[in-house]
C-alpha positions in Angstrom: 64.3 5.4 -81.5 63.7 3.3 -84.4 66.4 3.3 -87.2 65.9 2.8 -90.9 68.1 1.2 -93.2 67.9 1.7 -96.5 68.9 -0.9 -99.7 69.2 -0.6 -103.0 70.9 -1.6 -106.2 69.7 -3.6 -109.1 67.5 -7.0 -109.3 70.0 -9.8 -108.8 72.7 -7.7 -107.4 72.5 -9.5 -103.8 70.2 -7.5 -101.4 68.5 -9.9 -100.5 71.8 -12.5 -99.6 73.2 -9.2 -97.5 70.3 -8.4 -95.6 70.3 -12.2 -94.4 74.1 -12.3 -93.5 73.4 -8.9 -91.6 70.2 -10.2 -90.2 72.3 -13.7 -89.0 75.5 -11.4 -88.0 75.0 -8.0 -87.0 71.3 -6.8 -86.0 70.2 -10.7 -83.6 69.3 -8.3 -81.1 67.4 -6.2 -82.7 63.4 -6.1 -83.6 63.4 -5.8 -87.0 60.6 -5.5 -89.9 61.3 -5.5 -93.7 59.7 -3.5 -95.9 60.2 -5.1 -99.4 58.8 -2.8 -102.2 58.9 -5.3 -105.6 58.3 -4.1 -108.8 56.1 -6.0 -110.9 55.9 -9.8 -109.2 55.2 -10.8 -105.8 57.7 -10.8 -103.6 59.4 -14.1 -103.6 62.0 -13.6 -100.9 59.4 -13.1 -98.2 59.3 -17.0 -97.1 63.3 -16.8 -96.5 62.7 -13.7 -94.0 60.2 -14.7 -92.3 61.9 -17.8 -91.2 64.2 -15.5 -89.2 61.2 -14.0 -87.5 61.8 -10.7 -89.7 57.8 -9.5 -89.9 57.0 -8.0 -93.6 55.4 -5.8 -95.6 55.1 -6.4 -99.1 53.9 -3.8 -101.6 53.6 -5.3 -104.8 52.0 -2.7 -106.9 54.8 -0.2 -108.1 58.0 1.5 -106.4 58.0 4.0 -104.3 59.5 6.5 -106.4 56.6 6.2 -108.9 53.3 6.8 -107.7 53.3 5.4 -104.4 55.1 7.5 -101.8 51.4 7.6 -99.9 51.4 4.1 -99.7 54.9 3.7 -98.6 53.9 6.4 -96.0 51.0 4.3 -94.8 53.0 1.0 -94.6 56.1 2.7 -92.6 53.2 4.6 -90.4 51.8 1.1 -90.1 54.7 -0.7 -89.2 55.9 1.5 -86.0 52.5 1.7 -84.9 51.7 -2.0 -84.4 55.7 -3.8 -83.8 57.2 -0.4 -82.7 60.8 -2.0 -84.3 64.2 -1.3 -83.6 65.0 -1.2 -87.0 63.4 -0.9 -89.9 64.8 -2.3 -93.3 64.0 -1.3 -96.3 64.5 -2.7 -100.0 63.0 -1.1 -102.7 62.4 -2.5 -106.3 65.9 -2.4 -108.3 64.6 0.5 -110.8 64.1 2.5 -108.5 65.6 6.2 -107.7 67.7 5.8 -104.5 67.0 9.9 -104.3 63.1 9.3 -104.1 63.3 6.9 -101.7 65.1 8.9 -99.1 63.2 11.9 -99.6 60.0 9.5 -99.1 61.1 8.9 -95.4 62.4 12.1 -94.7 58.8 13.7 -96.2 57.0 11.5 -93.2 58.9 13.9 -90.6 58.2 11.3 -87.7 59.2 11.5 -84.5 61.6 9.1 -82.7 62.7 7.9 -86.4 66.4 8.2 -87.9 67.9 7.5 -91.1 70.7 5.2 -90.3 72.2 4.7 -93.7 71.6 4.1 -97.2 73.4 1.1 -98.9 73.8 0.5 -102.4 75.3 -3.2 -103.8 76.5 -3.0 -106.9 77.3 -6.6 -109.0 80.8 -5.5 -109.9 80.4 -8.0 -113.0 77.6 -6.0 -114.5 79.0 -2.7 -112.8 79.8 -1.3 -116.6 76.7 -2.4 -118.6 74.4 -1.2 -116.0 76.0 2.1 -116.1 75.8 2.0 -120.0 72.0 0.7 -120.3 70.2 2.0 -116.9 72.8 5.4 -116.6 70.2 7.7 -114.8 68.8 5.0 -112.4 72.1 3.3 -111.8 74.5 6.5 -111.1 71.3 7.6 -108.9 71.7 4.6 -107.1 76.0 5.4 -106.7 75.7 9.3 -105.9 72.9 9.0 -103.0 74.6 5.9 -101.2 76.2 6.4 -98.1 77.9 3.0 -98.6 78.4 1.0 -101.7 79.0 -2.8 -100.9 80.4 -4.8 -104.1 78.9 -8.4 -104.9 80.3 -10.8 -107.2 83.7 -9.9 -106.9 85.1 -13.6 -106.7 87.2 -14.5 -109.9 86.8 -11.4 -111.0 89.7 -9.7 -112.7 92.0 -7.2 -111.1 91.6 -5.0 -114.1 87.8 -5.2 -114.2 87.4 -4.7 -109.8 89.5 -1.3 -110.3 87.6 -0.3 -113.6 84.5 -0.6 -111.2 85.5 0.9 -107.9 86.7 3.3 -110.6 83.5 3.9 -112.2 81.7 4.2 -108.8 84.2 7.1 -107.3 83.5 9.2 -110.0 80.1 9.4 -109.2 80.7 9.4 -105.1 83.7 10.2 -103.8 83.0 9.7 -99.9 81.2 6.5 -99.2 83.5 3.5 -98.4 83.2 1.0 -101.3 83.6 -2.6 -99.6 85.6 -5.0 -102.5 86.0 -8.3 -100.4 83.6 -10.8 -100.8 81.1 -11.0 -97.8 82.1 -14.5 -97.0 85.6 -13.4 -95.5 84.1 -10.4 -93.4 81.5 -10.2 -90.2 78.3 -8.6 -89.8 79.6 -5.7 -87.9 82.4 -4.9 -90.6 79.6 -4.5 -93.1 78.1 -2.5 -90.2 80.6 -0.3 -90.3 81.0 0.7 -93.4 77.6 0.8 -93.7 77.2 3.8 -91.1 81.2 5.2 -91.9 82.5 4.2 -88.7 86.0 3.0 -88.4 86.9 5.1 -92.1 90.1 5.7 -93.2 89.8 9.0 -91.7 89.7 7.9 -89.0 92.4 5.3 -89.2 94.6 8.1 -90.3 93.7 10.5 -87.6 94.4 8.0 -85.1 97.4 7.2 -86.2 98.4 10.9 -86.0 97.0 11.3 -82.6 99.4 8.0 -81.4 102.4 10.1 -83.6 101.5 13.5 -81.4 101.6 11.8 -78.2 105.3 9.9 -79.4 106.7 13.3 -80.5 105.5 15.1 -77.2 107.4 12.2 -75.4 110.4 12.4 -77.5 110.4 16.5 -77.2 110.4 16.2 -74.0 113.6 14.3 -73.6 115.3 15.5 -76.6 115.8 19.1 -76.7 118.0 19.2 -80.2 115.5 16.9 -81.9 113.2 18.9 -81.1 115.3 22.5 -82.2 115.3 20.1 -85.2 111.7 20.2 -85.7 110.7 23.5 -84.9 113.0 24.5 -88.0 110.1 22.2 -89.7 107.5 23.6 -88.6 109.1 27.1 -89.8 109.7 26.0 -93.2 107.5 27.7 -95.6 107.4 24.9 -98.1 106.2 22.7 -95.9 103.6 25.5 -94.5 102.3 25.4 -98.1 101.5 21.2 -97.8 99.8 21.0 -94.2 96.5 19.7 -93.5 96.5 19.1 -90.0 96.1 22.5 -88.1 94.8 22.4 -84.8 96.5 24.6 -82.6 99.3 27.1 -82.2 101.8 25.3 -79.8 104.0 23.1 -81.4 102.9 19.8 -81.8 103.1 17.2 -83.7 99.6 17.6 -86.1 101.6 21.1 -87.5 104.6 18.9 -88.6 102.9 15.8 -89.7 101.0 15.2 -92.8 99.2 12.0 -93.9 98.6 9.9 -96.7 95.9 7.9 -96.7 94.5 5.0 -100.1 92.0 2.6 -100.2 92.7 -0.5 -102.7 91.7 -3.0 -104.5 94.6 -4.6 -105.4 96.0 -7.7 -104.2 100.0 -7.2 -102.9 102.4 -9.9 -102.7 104.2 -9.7 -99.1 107.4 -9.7 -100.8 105.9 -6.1 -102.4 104.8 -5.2 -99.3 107.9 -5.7 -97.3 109.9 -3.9 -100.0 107.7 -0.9 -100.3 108.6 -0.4 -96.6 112.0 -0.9 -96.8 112.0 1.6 -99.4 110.2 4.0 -97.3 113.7 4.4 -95.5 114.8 6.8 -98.4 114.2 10.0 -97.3 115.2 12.2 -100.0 112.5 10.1 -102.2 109.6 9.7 -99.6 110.2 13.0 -97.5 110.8 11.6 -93.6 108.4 8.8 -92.9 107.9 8.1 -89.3 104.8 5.5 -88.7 103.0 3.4 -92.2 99.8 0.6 -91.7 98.1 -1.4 -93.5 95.9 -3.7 -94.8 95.7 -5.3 -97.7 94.1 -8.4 -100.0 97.3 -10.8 -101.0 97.6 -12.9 -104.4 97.3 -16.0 -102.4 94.2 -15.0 -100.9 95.4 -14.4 -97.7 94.9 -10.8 -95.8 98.6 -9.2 -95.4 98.6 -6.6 -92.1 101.6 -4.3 -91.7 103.2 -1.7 -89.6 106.2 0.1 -90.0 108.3 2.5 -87.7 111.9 3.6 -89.2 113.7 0.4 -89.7 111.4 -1.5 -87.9 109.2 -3.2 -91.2 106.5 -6.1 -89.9 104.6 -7.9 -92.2 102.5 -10.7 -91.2 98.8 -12.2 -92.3 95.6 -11.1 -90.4 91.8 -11.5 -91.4 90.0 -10.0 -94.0 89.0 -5.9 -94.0 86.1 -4.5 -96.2 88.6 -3.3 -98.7 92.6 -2.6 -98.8 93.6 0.5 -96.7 97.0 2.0 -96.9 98.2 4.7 -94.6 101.5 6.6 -94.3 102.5 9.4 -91.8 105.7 11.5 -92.2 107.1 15.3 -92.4 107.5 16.4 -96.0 106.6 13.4 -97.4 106.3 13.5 -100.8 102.3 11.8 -101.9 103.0 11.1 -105.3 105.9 9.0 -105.0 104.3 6.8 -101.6 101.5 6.1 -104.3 103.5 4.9 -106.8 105.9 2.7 -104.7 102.5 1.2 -103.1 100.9 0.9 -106.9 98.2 3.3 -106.0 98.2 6.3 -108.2 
């Protein structure tokens, strides 16, 4: 099975400096052939791949969205017929549609072919003049991604990175947006947002799974706790708030909600340890029984934490694709947990 990888995003906005890193960091094993599609001048990031035995194609006439969707055929048909790849990369010229190139691949209907992903990098510097002076290629670019990966976020402004990941959620609301710069993160983290493993979904699903099997525990030795909770799970108000039904015994994923934020921002640990402490007052917060995290620091360290009731640790880890705040609790009340984490 040969997997394609698609990347787009404007002239200058790093595809070329990514596909390297994830060439170096996360697909060594794998045969691998790039198909560069450059509009206008001849393709002068060929040498650089090729020194890391990455065979290429180069079609210099046009992009693939324009006329040459029978070309592009040819060359892809081409390609698996004589290196028979494990992956195939593609990078088409900056103006083009993201849309048109994903129907081009799925138009060739081959066998023993999937699409593995289609990543968009976005300069977050030039994020709000692209939008302004290319809008239809540019939002194309943002809706059809399945990840977005920002570049040039160092120095860049707290105000200016949220106005961004902003501007890029209202045209996609799904695909993880990664805000660290590449530098601090590995091959296979990029990997993994790339194909939306690992999401924050995920994370918060997991966390309620570890939260079910503690509850089932504690139910099980605790019979007035657990009177306690059934008297939650009767309560209509909180019927009205539930997102986790599964099934019809009582347990823990019919009590439980969760609150779940990607961010930007960068957090101070001080902040961070006294949003959790905070998270002890119930009548604010609702009943909050398990919070994790990670987040970008001020000093540019990564701050990790994990809270049970009473039980607040906060300590520095490495680097994640972008900020991720989780909270799990009965009742708990969303609106406030976002503002005490500065995520509204």
């Amino acid at each position: 099975m040969t997997k394609i990888t698609i990347f787009s995003g404007f002239l200058g906005a790093g595809k070329t400096t990514l596909i390297k890193k994830l060439i170096k960091e996360a697909y060594q094993n794998e045969k691998l052939v790039l198909i560069e599609n450059e509009f206008g001048q001849i393709g002068i990031d060929g040498g650089f791949l090729q020194d890391a035995g990455v065979e290429i194609t180069e079609m210099n006439s046009g992009c693939i969205c324009c006329s040459l969707v029978g070309d592009f055929g040819e060359a892809l048909k081409k390609v698996l017929d004589q290196y028979h790849p494990d992956r195939i990369l593609i990078e088409p010229s900056g103006v083009g549609k993201l849309s048109d190139v994903i129907r081009a691949v799925q138009n060739l209907e081959m066998e023993g072919v999937e699409l593995d992903g289609f990543t968009t990098v976005v300069d977050a510097k030039k994020c709000k003049m692209y939008q302004k002076n290319f809008g239809e290629f540019f939002d194309n670019q943002i809706t059809y991604a399945s990840c977005l990966i920002l570049s040039h976020t160092k120095g860049l402004s707290q105000e200016k990175l949220d106005d961004c990941v902003k501007r890029l959620r209202e045209k996609n609301s799904a695909a993880p947006i990664v805000t660290t710069e590449w530098d601090e993160l590995s091959g296979e983290q990029l990997t993994e947002a790339m194909t939306q493993k690992n999401t924050l979904d995920d994370e918060l699903k997991a966390l309620l799974e570890e939260e079910k099997k503690h509850d089932h525990h504690h139910h099980h030795h605790d019979h007035d706790e657990h009177e306690e909770h059934e008297h939650h799970h009767h309560d209509h108000d909180h019927e009205e708030h539930e997102h986790h039904h599964h099934d019809h015994d009582h347990h823990a994923d019919e009590v439980f909600t969760s609150w779940g934020k990607e961010t930007a921002r960068q957090y101070t640990v001080e902040e961070i340890q006294s949003a959790l402490e905070a998270l002890e007052d119930e009548s604010t917060y609702g009943q909050i029984l398990r919070a994790k995290g990670i987040v970008a620091g001020t000093d540019g360290q990564w701050i990790h934490y994990d809270y049970v009731p009473g039980t607040p640790d906060v300590r520095h880890g490495c680097a994640a694709t972008t900020g991720r705040l989780c909270v799990i609790g009965s009742h708990i009340n969303e609106t406030e947990i976002a503002k005490l984490f500065h995520a509204e």
